[in-house]
PAGUMI-390487 format. One record per residue (C-alpha): residue number from 1; residue in three letters; chain; x, y, z. Coordinates in steps of 0.25 Angstrom, whole numbers. Layout:
# PAGUMI-390487
[atom NUM,"ALA","A",[X,Y,Z]]
...
***
This chain:
# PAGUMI-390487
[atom 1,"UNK","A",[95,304,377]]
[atom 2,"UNK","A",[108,305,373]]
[atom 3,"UNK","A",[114,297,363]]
[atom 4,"UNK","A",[122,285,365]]
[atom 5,"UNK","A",[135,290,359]]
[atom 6,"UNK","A",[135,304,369]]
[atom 7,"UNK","A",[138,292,380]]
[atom 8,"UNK","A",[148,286,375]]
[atom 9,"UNK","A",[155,299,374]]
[atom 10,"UNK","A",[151,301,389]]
[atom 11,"UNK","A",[156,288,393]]
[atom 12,"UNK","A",[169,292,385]]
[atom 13,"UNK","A",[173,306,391]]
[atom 14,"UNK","A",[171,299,404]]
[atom 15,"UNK","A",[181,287,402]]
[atom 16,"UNK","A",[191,296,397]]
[atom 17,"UNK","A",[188,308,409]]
[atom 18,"UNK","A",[191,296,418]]
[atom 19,"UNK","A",[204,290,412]]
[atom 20,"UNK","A",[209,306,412]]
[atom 21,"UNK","A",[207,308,428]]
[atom 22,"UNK","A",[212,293,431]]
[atom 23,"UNK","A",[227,297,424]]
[atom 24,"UNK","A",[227,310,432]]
[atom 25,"UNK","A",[238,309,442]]
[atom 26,"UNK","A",[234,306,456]]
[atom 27,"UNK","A",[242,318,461]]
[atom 28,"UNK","A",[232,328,454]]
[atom 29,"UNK","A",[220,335,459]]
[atom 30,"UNK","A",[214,346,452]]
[atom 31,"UNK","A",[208,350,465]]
[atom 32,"UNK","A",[212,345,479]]
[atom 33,"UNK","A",[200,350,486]]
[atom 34,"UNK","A",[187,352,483]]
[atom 35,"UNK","A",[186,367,483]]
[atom 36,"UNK","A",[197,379,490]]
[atom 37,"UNK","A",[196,377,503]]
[atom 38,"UNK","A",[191,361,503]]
[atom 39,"UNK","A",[200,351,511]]
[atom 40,"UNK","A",[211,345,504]]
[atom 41,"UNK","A",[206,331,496]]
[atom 42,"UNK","A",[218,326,499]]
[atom 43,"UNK","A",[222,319,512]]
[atom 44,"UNK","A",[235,325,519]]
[atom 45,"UNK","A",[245,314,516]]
[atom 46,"UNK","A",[241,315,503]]
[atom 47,"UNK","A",[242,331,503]]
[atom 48,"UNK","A",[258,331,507]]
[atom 49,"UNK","A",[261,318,499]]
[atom 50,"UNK","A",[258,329,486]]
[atom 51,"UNK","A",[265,341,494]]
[atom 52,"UNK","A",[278,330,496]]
[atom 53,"UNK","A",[290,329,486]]
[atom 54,"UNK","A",[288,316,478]]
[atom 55,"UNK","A",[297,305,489]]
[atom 56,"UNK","A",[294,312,500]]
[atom 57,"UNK","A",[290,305,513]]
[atom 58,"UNK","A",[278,309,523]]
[atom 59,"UNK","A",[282,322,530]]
[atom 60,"UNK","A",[291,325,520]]
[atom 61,"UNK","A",[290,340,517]]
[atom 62,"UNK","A",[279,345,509]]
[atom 63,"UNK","A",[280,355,497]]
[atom 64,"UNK","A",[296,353,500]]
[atom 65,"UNK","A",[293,362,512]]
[atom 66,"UNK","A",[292,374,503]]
[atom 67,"UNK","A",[277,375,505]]
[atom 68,"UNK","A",[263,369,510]]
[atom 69,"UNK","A",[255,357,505]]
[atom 70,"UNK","A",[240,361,502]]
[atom 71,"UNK","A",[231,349,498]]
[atom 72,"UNK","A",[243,341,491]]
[atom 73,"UNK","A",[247,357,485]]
[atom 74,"UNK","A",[261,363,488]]
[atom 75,"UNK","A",[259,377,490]]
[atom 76,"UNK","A",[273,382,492]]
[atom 77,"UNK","A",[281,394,500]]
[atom 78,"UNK","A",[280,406,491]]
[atom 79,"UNK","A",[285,416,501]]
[atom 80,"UNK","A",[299,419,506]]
[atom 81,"UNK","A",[310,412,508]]
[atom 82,"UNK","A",[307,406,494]]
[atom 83,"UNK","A",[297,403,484]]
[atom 84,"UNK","A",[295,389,479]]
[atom 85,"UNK","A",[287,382,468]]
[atom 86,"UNK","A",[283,368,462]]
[atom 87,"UNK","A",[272,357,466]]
[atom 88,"UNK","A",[279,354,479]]
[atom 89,"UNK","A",[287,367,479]]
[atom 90,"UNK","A",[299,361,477]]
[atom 91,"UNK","A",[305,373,468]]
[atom 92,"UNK","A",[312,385,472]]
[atom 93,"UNK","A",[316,390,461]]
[atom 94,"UNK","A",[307,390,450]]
[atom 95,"UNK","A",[314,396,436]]
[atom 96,"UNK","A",[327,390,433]]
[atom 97,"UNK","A",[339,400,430]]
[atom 98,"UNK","A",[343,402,416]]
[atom 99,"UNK","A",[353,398,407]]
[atom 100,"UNK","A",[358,405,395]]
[atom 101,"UNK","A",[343,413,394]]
[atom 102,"UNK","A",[336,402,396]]
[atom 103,"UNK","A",[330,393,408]]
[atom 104,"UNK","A",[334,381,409]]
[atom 105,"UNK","A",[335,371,398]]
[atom 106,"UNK","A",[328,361,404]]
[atom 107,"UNK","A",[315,360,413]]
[atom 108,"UNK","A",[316,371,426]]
[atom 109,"UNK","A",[312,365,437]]
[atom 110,"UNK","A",[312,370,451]]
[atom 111,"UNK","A",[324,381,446]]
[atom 112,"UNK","A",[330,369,440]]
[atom 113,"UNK","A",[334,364,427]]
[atom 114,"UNK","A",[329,350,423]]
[atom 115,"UNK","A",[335,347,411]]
[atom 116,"UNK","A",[326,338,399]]
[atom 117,"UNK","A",[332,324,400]]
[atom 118,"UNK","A",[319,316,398]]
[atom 119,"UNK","A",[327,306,391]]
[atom 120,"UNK","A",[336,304,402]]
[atom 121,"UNK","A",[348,305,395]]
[atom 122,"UNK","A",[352,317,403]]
[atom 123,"UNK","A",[359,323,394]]
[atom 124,"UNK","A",[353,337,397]]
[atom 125,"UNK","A",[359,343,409]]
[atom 126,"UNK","A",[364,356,418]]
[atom 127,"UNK","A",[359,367,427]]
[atom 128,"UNK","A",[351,373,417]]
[atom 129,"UNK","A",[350,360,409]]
[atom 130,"UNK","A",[360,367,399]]
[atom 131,"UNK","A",[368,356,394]]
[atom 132,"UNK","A",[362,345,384]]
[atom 133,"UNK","A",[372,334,381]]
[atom 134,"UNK","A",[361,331,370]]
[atom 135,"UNK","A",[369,341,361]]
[atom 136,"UNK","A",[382,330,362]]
[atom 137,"UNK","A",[374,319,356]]
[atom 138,"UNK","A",[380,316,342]]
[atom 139,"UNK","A",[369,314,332]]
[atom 140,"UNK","A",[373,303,325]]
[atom 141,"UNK","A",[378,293,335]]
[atom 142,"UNK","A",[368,301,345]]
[atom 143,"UNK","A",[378,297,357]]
[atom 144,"UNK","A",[385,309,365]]
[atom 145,"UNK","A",[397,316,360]]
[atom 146,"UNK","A",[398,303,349]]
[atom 147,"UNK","A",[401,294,359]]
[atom 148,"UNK","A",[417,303,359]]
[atom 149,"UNK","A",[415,312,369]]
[atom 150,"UNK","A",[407,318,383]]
[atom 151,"UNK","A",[395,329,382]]
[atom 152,"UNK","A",[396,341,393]]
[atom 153,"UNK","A",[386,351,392]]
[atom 154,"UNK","A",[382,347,378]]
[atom 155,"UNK","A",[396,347,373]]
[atom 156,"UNK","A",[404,335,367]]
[atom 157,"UNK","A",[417,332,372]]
[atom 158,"UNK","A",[425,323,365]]
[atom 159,"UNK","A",[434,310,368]]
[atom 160,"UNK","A",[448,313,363]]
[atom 161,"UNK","A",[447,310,347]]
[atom 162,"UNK","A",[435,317,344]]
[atom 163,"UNK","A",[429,329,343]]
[atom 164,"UNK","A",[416,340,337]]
[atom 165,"UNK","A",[405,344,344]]
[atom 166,"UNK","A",[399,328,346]]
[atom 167,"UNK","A",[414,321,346]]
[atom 168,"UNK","A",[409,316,332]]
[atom 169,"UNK","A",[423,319,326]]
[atom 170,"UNK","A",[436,309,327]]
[atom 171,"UNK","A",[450,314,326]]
[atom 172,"UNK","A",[459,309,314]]
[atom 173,"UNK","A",[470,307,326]]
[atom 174,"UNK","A",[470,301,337]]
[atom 175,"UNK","A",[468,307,350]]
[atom 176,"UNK","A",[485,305,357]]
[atom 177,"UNK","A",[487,312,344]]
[atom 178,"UNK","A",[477,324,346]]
[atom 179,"UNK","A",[481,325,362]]
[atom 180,"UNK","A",[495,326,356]]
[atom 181,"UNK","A",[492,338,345]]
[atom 182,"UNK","A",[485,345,357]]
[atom 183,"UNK","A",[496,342,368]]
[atom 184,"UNK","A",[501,356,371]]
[atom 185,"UNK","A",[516,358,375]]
[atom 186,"UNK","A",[511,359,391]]
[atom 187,"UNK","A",[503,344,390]]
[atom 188,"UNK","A",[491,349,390]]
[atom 189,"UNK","A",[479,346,378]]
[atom 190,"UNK","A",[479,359,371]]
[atom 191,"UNK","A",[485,365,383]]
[atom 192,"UNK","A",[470,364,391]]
[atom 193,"UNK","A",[464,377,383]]
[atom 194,"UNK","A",[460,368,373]]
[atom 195,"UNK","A",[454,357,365]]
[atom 196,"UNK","A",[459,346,357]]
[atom 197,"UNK","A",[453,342,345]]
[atom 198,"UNK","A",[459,331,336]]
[atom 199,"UNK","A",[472,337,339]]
[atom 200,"UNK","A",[471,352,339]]
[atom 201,"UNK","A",[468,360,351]]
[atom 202,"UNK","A",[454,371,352]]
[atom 203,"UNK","A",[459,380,361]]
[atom 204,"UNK","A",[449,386,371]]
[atom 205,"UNK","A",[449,400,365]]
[atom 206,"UNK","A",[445,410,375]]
[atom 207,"UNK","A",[446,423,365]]
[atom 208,"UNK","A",[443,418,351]]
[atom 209,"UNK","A",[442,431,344]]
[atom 210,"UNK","A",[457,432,338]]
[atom 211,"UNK","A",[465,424,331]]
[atom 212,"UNK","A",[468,415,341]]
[atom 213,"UNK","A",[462,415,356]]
[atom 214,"UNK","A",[469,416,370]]
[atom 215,"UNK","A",[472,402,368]]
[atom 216,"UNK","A",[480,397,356]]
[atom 217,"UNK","A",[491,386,351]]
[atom 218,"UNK","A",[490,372,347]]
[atom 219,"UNK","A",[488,368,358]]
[atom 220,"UNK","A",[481,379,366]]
[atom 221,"UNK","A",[496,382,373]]
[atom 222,"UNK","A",[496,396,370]]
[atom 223,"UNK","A",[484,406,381]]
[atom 224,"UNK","A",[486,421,378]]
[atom 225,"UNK","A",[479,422,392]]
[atom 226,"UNK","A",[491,419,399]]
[atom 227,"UNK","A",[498,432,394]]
[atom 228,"UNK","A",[487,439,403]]
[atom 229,"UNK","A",[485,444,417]]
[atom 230,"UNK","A",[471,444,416]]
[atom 231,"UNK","A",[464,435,406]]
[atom 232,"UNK","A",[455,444,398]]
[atom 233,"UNK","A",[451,440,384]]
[atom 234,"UNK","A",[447,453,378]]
[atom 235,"UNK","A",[461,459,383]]
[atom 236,"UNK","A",[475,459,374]]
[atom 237,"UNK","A",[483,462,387]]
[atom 238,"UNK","A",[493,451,386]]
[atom 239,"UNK","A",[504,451,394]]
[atom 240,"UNK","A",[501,461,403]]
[atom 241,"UNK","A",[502,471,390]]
[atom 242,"UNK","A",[517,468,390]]
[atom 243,"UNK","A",[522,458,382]]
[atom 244,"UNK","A",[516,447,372]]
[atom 245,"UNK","A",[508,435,375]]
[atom 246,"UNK","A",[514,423,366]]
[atom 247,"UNK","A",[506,409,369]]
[atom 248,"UNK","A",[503,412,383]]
[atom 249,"UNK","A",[517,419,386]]
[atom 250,"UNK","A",[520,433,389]]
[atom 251,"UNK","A",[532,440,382]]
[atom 252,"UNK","A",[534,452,388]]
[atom 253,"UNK","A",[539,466,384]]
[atom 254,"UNK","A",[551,471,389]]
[atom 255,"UNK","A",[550,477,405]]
[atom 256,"UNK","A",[538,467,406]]
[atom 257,"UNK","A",[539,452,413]]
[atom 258,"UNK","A",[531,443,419]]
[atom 259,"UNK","A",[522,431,415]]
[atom 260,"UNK","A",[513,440,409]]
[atom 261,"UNK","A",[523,454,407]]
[atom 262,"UNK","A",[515,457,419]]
[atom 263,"UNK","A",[529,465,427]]
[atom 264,"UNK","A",[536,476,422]]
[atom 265,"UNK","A",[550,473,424]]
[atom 266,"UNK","A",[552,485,433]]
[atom 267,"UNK","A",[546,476,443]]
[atom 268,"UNK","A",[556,470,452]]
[atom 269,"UNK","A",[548,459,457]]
[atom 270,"UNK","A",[548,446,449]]
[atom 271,"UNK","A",[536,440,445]]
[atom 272,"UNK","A",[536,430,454]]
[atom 273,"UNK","A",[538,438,463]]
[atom 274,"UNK","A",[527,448,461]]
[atom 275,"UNK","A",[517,438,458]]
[atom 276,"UNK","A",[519,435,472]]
[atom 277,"UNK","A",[517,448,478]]
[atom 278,"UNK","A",[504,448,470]]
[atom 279,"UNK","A",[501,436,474]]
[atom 280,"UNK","A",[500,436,490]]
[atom 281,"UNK","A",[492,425,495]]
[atom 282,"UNK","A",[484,421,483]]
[atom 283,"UNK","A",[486,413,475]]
[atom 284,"UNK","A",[486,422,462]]
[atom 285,"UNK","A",[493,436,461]]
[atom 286,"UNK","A",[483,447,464]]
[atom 287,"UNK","A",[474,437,469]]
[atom 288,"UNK","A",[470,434,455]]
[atom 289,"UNK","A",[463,449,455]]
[atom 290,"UNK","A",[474,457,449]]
[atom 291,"UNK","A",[488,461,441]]
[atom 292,"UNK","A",[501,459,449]]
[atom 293,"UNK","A",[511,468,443]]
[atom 294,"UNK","A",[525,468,450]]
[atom 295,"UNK","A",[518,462,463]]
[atom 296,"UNK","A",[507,471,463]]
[atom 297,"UNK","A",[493,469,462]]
[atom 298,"UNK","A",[483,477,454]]
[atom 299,"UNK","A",[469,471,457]]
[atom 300,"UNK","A",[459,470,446]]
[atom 301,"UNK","A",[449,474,442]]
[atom 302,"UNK","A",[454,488,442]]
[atom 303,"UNK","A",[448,497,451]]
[atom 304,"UNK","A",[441,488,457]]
[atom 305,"UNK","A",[442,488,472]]
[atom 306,"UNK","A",[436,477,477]]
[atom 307,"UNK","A",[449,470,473]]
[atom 308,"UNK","A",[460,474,482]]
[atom 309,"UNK","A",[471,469,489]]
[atom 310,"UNK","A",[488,467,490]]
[atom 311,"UNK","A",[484,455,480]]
[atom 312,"UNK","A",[472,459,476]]
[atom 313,"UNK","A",[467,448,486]]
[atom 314,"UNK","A",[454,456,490]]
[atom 315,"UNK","A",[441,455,481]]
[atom 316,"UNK","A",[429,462,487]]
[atom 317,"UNK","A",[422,456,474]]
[atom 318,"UNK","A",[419,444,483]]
[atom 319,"UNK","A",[411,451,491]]
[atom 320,"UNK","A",[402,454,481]]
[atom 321,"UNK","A",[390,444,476]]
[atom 322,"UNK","A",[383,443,463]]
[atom 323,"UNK","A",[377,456,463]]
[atom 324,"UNK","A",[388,465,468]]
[atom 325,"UNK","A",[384,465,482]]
[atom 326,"UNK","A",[396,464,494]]
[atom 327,"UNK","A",[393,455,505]]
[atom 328,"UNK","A",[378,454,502]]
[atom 329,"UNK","A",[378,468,505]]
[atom 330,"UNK","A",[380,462,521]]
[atom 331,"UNK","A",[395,464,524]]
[atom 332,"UNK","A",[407,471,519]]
[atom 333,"UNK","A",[419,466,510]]
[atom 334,"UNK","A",[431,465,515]]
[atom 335,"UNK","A",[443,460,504]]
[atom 336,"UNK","A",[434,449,497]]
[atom 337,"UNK","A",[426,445,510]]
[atom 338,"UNK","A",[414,449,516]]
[atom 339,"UNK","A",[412,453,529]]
[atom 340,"UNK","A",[396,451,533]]
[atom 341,"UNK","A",[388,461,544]]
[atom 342,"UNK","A",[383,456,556]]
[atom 343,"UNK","A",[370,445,553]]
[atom 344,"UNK","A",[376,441,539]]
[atom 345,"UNK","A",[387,431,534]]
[atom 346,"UNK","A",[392,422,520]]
[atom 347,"UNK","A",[402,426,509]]
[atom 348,"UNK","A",[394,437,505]]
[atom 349,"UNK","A",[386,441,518]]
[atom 350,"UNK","A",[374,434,511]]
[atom 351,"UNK","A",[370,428,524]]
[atom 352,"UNK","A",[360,433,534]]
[atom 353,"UNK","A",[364,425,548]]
[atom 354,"UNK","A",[349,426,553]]
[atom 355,"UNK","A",[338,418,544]]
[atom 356,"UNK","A",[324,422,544]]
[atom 357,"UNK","A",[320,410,536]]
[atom 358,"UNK","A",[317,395,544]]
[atom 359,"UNK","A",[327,385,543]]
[atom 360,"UNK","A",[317,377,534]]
[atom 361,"UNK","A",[315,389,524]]
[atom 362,"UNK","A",[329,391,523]]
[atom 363,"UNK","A",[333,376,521]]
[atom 364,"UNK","A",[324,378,508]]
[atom 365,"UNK","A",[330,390,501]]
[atom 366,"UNK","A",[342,382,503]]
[atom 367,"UNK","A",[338,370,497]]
[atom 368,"UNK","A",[343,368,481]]
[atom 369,"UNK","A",[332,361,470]]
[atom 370,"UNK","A",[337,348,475]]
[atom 371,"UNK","A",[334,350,488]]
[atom 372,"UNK","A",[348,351,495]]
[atom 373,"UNK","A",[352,362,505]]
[atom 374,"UNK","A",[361,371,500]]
[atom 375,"UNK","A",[364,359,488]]
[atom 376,"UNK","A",[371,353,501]]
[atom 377,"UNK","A",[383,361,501]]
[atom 378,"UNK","A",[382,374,511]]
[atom 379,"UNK","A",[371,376,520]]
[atom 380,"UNK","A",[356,385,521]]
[atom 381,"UNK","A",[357,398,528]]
[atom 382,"UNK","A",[344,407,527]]
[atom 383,"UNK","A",[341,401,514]]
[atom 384,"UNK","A",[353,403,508]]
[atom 385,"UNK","A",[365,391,507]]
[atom 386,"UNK","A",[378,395,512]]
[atom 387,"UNK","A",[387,385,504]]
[atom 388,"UNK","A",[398,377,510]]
[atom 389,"UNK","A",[412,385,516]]
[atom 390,"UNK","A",[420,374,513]]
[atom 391,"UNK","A",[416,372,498]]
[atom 392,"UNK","A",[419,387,494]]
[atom 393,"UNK","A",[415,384,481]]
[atom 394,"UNK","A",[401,381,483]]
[atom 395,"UNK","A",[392,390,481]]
[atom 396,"UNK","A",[377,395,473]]
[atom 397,"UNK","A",[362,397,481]]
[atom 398,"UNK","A",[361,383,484]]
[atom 399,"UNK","A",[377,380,486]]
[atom 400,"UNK","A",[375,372,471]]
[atom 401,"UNK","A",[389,380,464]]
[atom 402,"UNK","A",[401,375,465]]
[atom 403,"UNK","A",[411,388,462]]
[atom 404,"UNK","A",[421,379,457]]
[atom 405,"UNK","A",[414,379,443]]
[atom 406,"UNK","A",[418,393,441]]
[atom 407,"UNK","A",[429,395,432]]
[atom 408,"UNK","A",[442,401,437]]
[atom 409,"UNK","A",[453,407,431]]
[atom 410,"UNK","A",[467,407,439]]
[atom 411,"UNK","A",[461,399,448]]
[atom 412,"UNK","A",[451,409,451]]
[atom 413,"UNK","A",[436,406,451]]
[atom 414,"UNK","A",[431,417,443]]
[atom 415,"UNK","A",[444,422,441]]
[atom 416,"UNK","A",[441,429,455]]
[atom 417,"UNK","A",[432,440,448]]
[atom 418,"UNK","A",[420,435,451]]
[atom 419,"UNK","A",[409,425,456]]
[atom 420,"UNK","A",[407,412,457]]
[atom 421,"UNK","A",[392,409,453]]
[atom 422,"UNK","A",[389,394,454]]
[atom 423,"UNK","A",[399,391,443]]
[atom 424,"UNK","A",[399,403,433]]
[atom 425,"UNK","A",[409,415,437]]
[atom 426,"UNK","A",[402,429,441]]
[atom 427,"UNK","A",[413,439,437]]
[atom 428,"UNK","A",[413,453,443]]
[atom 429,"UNK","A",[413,465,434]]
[atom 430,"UNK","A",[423,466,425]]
[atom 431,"UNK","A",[425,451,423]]
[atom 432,"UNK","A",[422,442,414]]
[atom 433,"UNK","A",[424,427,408]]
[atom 434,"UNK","A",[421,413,415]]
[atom 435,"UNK","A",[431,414,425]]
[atom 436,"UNK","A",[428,430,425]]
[atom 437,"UNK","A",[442,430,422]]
[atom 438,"UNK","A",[440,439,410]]
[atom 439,"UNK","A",[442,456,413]]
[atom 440,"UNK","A",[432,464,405]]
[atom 441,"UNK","A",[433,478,413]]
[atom 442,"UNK","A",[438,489,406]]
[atom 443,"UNK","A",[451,491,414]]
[atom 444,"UNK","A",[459,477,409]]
[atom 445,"UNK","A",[467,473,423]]
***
């Protein structure tokens, strides 16, 4: 006989095994049959309502259509086209791209980023969850930026009067009097290459390493890079090599003139006038890929022939994609266009006209995390989105990059030496810089 106090025990464990399955949620079975092979436990309404996208309707499609439903169990398309992953197969890409080294700072989901903001103050944001207005919040009045300016990207910017790195500090004069001291002889606050701080201007320094950068003065007013053809930081080739650069203005040697002592004086056209034969019908001399010299165009870089031309108007460059490869190795290039073989089309021949995929499998490589074709701006094609002609700016996998965010330089995107990838210049060989407006070859242009 076993002792009174071995029951209560008993009598315990049981209470507390009960209460642990009763707060189990309803949506979990350890098995769902009885043994491989059994019937499914579970009715068949029940079994899609578990296969369905939480709101979705009766009939709506199951695992998102990326798969099949198994006893309330997504098993989903491993095959080609595509792979997918997740409870309901709602992912396609499962590892989220990196970021300075690192994956994402927040949580990757589906390929990604969920940025940390439980306390929904949304302060943590970006693609890769990169920027954390956190860093703007001062620590003794705990508001942003002091309550004196706006945080972008986890950096303060302040109202006019204040200043530091949390717009924690006042100015002892007021702020007409400070836009005053910056006013530049053109008008313009530190001549906009700079910033004004209680009354004296920071200029954007683009070469800090002498005495003074390429952009100098009191008020920013004087930009050695003026003085240059071709804007190249690590280069001391002002003035076309023939006169001196004071403040943004070339002063020419002898037999030299010119805006920027590019003509020798044995040239009989004017300057005007052989800028224009340079020019032709673009809308910079040498199309903005070379050096006029007395109405000729020497195209750059040097020796490289796939920039050719009168005006240096031909580019074969812009046959070429990411990797080098012309006309997706599907046609030829002809002065800066592709011409596709027979069965292939787009902008790079990228395009095979016949499909061997359903229109059902193809919709799905097309679709974008949130679900929209082609992110609503272009349409599917074989898998792939072919972005809107109209909008010639838009463009990535999924049509999501706008190529307006690239910088320019001279009103070039990229400078015209290199690509635009979803916001970030790809610059061809050679170049370098954000606007890859920067020559790093060994031959200077």
């Amino acid at each position: 006989m076993r002792p009174p106090g071995f029951r209560n025990f008993l009598l315990l464990a049981s209470s507390l095994l009960f209460a642990g399955l009763s707060a189990v949620p309803q949506s979990f079975s350890p098995s769902l049959r009885s043994w491989p092979g059994a019937a499914c436990r579970l009715s068949r309404a029940e079994s899609e309502r578990r296969c369905r996208a939480p709101g979705q309707p009766p009939g709506a499609a199951l695992c998102h259509g990326r798969g099949r439903c198994d006893c309330g169990v997504c098993i989903c398309h491993v095959t080609e086209p595509g792979m997918f992953f997740g409870p309901l197969c709602e992912c396609h890409e499962w590892v989220c791209e990196t970021y300075d080294g690192s994956t994402c700072a927040g949580t990757c989901h589906c390929g990604r980023c969920k940025c940390d903001n439980s306390d929904g103050s949304g302060l943590v944001y970006g693609k890769f969850c990169e920027c954390d207005d956190r860093e703007c919040i001062d620590d003794e009045t705990e508001e942003i930026c002091g309550g004196h300016g706006k945080c972008y990207c986890g950096n303060c910017y302040c109202k006019a009067g204040w200043h530091g790195d949390k717009c924690e500090f006042q100015c002892d004069i007021t702020p007409w009097e400070s836009k005053r001291r910056c006013t530049s002889p053109d008008g313009k606050i530190c001549s906009n290459r700079g910033t004004c701080v209680c009354g004296e201007c920071t200029c954007h320094d683009v070469d800090p390493t002498g005495d003074w950068g390429d952009i100098h003065g009191d008020t920013c007013e004087c930009d050695e890079r003026d003085c240059r053809a071709v804007y190249d930081r690590y280069s001391d080739d002002f003035c076309s090599g023939h006169g001196q650069c004071n403040c943004g203005r070339c002063d020419c040697k002898a037999g030299w003139y010119g805006k920027k002592c590019e003509h020798p004086q044995s040239c009989t056209l004017s300057a005007d006038e052989s800028i224009r034969k340079c020019q032709g019908s673009s809308d910079l001399p040498c199309s903005g890929r070379g050096k006029c010299e007395c109405g000729k165009c020497t195209c750059y870089p040097p020796g490289d022939r796939r920039v050719y031309g009168k005006t240096c108007e031909c580019d074969d460059r812009r046959c070429e994609d990411l990797d080098g490869v012309v006309c997706g190795g599907h046609g030829t290039c002809s002065c800066g266009r592709c011409v596709c073989e027979r069965g292939w089309f787009g902008k790079l021949c990228q395009h095979p006209r016949k499909c061997n995929m359903t229109e059902e499998q193809s919709k799905n490589l097309c679709e974008s995390a949130d679900g929209i074709l082609c992110s609503g701006k272009g349409s599917c094609h074989c898998g792939k989105c072919i972005c809107s002609a109209e909008e010639w700016y838009i463009s990535g996998e999924f049509c999501d990059c706008d190529d307006r965010d690239c910088d320019k330089h001279d009103g070039l995107i990229c400078t015209g030496n290199g690509i635009c990838s979803c916001g970030n210049c790809e610059c061809w060989d050679g170049w370098n810089g954000n606007a890859c407006e920067i020559w790093l070859g060994s031959e200077y242009p």
